[in-house]
N, C-alpha and C positions, 0 to 999 in steps of 0.2 A: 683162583684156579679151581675147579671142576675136575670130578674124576674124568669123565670125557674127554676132558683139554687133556689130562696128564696119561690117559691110558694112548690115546693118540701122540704124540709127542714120544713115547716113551717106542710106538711102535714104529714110526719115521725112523726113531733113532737106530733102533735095532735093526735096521733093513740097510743101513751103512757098516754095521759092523757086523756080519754074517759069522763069524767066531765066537760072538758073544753068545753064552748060554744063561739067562735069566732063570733064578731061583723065584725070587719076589722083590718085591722093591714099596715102599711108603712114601707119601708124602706128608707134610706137616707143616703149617702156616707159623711162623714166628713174627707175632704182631709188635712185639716189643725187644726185641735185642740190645743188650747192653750197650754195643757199637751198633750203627751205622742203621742203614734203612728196615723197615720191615722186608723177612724174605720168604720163602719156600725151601725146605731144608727135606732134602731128597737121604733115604735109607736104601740101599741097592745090595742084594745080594744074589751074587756072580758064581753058576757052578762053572764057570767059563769065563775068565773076565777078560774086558778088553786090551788088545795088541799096546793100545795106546789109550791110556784112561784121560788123556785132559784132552786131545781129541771128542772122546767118547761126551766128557760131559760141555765140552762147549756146541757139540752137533742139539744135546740133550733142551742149553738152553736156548738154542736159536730154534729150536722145533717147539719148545712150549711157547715163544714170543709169537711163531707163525698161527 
């Protein structure tokens, strides 16, 4: 992933959740995880968080897949 990919993605997402107020937010590649596949591990911080956060983060990963 690409700051690009992830600053797009992240503003898809926020245009579904118009309540959401965004501080900052990080991403971070975890190549080797104890369990399960290599992922991308999202930091999000919310002066405003979402109505519905698992919502929020399944819009978050269907918009970085798009």
């Amino acid at each position: 992933m690409i700051g690009e990919e992830v600053e797009k993605a992240m503003k898809f997402t926020m245009q579904k959740f118009p309540e959401v107020e965004l501080v900052e937010f990080t991403v971070a590649p975890n190549v080797a995880p104890a369990e399960g596949m290599p992922h991308h591990e999202w930091l999000i911080e919310f002066s405003n968080p979402p109505k519905d956060p698992v919502a929020f983060r399944w819009s978050l990963i269907i918009n970085c897949a798009n």
